[in-house]
C-alpha positions as CSV (number, residue, x, y, z in Angstrom):
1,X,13.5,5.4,1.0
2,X,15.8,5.8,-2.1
3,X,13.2,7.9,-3.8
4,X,12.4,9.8,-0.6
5,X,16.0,10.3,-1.0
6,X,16.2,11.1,-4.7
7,X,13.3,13.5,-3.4
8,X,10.6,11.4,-5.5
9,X,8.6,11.8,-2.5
10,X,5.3,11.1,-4.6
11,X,6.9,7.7,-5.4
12,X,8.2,7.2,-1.8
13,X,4.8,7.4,-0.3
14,X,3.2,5.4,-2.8
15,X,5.5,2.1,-2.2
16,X,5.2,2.7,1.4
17,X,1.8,2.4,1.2
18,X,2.0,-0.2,-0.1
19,X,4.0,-1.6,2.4
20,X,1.5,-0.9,5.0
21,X,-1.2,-2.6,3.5
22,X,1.4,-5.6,2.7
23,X,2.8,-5.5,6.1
24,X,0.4,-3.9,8.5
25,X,2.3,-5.7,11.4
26,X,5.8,-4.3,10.2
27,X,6.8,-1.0,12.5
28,X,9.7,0.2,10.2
29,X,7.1,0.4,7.3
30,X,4.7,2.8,9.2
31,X,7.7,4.7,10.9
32,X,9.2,5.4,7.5
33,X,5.7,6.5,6.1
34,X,5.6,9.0,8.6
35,X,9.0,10.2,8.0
36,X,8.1,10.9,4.1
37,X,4.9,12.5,5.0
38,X,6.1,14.9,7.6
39,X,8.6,15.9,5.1
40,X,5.6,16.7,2.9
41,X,4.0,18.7,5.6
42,X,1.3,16.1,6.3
43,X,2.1,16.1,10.1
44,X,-1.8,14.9,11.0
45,X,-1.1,11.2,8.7
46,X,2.7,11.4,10.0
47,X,2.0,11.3,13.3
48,X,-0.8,8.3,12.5
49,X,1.7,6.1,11.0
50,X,4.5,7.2,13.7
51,X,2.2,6.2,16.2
52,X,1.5,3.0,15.1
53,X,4.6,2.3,14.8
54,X,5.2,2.8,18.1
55,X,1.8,0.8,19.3
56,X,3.9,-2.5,17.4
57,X,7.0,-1.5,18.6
58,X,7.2,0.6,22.3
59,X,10.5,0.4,23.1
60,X,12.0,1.9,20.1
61,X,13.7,5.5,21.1
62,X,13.8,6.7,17.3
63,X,9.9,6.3,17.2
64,X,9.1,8.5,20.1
65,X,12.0,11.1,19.0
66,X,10.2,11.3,15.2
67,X,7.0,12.1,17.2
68,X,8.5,14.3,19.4
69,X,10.0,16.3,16.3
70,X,6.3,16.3,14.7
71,X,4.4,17.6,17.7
72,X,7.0,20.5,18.0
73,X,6.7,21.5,14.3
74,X,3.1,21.8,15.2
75,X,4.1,23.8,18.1
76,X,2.6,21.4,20.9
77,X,5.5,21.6,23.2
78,X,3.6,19.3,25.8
79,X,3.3,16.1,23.7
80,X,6.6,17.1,22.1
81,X,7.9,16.6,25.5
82,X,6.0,13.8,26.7
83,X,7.0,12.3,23.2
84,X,11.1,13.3,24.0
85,X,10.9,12.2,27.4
86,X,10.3,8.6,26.6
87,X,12.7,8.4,23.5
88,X,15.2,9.5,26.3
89,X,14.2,6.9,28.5
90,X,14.4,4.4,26.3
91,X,17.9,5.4,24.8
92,X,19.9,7.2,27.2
93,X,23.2,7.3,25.9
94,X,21.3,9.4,22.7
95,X,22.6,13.0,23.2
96,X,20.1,14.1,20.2
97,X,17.5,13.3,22.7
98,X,18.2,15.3,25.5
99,X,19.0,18.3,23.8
100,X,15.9,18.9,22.2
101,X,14.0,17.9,25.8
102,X,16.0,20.8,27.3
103,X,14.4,23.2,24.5
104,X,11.2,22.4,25.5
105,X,10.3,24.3,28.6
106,X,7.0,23.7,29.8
107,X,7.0,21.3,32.7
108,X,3.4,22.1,33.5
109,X,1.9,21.5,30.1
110,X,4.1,18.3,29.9
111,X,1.8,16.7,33.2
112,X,-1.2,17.6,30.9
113,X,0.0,15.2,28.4
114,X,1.4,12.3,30.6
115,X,-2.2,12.2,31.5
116,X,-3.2,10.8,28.4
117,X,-2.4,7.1,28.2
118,X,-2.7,7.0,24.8
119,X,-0.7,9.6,23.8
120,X,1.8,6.9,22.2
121,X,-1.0,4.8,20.6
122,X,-2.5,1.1,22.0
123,X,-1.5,0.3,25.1
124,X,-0.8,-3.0,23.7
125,X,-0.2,-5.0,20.5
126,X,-3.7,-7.0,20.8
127,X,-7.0,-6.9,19.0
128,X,-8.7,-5.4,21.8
129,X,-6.1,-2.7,22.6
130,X,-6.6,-1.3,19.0
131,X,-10.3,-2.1,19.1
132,X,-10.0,0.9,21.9
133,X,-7.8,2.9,21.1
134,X,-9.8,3.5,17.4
135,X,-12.8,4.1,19.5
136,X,-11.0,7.2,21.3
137,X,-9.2,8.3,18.1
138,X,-12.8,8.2,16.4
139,X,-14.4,10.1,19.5
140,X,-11.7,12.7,19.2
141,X,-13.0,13.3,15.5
142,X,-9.2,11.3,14.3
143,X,-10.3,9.3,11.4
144,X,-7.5,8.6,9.7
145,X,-5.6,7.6,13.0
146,X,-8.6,5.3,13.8
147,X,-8.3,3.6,10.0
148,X,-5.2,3.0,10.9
149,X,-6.1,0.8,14.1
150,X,-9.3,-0.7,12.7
151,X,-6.7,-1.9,10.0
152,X,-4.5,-3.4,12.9
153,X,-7.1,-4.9,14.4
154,X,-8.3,-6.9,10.9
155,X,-5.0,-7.8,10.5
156,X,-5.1,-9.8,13.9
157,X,-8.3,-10.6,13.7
158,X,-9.2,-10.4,10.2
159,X,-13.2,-11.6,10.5
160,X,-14.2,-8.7,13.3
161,X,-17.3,-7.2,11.5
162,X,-17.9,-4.5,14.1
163,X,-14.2,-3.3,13.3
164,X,-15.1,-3.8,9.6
165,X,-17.8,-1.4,9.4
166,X,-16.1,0.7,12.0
167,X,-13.1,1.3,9.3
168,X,-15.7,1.9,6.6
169,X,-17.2,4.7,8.8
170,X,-14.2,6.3,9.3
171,X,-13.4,6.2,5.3
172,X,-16.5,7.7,4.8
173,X,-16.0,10.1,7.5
174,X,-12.8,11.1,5.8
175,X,-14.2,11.3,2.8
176,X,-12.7,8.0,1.3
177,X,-16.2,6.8,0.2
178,X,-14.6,4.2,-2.3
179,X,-12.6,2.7,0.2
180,X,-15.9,2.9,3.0
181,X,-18.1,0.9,0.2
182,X,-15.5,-1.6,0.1
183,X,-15.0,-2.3,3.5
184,X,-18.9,-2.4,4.1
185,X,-19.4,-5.1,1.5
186,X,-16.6,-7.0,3.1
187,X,-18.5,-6.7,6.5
188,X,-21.6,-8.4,4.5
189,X,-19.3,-10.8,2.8
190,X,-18.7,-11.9,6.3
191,X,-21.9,-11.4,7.9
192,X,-24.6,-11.1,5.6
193,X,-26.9,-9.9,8.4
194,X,-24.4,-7.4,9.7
195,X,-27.3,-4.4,10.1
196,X,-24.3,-1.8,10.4
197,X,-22.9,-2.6,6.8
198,X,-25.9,-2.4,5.3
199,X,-26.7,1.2,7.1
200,X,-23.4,2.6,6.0
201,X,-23.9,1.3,2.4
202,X,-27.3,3.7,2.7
203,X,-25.6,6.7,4.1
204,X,-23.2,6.3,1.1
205,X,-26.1,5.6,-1.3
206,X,-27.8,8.6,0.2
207,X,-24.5,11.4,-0.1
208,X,-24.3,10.8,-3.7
209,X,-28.3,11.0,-4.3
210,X,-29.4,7.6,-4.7
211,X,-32.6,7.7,-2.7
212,X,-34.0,4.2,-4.2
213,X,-31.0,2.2,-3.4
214,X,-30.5,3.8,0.1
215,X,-34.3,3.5,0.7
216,X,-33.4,-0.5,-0.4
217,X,-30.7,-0.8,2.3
218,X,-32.7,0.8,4.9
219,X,-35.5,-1.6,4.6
220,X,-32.6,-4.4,4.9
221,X,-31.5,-2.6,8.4
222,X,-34.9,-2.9,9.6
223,X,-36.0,-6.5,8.9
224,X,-32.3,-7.4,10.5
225,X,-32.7,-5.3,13.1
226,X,-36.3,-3.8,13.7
227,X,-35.0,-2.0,16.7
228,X,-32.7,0.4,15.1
229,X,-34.5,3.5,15.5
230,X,-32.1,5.8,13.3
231,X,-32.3,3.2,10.7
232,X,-36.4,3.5,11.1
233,X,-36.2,7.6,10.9
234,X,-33.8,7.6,8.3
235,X,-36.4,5.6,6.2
236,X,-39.2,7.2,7.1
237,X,-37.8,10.4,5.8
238,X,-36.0,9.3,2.7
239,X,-39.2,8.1,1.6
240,X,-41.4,11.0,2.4
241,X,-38.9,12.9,0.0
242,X,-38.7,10.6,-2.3
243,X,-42.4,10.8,-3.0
């Protein structure tokens, strides 16, 4: 935060990160990462961090008032209310609060968003909360919100291979294919026969060109797993091109 300060943001979101990865459990360490990256203009990874923060921490006002602030720069007055509201709640006596609720004025938008339970992240710190809430970040095609919670739920329960090769796919998805390789071997390195790891190492294999290796890791996917049909067809095709 001194170098945010200094305005050597570059260097502010680098420690941070590192703080994150360091402390994935810490809420102040996410909520400052947002802050730095909003003031970047990276609202989409602001909000990501701001709302984990919140999912370890739900009673903190200043959480819900940063997120509040971000969804109205992006001119979503419904989940900047929603987001307002509850800072209010939590910390009445916060005039800041309040004033920027009263600017909001769409009362009938703002039911649209309290609809959403997970408009302020897990609904609880636990291994399965986060297991579900990446799902419905991933679904709503949010993959760098859902590594976020796939990285929560590793840190709780560190040897979940379905989260494992869940976070690689949403690397990859982002189009972090380093960090999605890594992640996959780390599924294998806990289960060697985890069929999923060894089907996104051959998506990866197959991106960059490498038919041979991608045909290698396919043919791993079906002895694990011989009823893997998209595994079977992927195969089937790779090598009929590769002929």
């Amino acid at each position: 935060m001194d170098a945010a300060r200094r305005g050597e943001n570059e260097a502010a979101v680098r420690t941070l990160r590192e703080a994150v990865q360091l402390r994935p459990d810490a809420p102040i360490a996410h909520y400052n990462l947002g802050l730095v990256l909003a003031d970047r203009g990276e609202l989409t990874a602001a909000r990501a961090q701001v709302v984990q923060a919140i999912s370890l921490s739900p009673t903190e006002a200043r959480f819900y008032l940063a997120l509040g602030r971000m969804w109205n720069r992006e001119g979503n007055s419904q989940r900047a209310r929603a987001a307002l509201q509850r800072a209010s709640e939590l910390d009445p006596t916060n005039g800041m609060d309040a004033a920027e609720l009263r600017n909001l004025n769409s009362r009938a938008a703002s039911r649209v968003a309290e609809d959403d339970p997970y408009r302020f992240g897990a609904l609880a710190d636990t291994a399965d909360a986060h297991f579900t809430f990446a799902t419905v970040l991933a679904r709503r095609g949010d993959w760098t919100g859902a590594a976020g919670e796939w990285l929560r739920v590793l840190a709780l329960r560190p040897d979940d291979v379905d989260a494992r090769n869940n976070l690689g796919v949403s690397y990859a998805r982002a189009g972090e294919d380093g960090p999605a390789e890594l992640e996959f071997r780390k599924a294998l390195l806990v289960s060697a026969a985890s069929a999923g790891a060894h089907f996104g190492l051959a998506m990866l294999e197959l991106q960059h060109g490498n038919q041979a290796a991608a045909v290698q890791e396919l043919r791993e996917v079906t002895r694990l797993q011989p009823e893997y049909p998209q595994a079977q067809s992927l195969l089937t095709a790779t090598l009929k091109e590769s002929k």
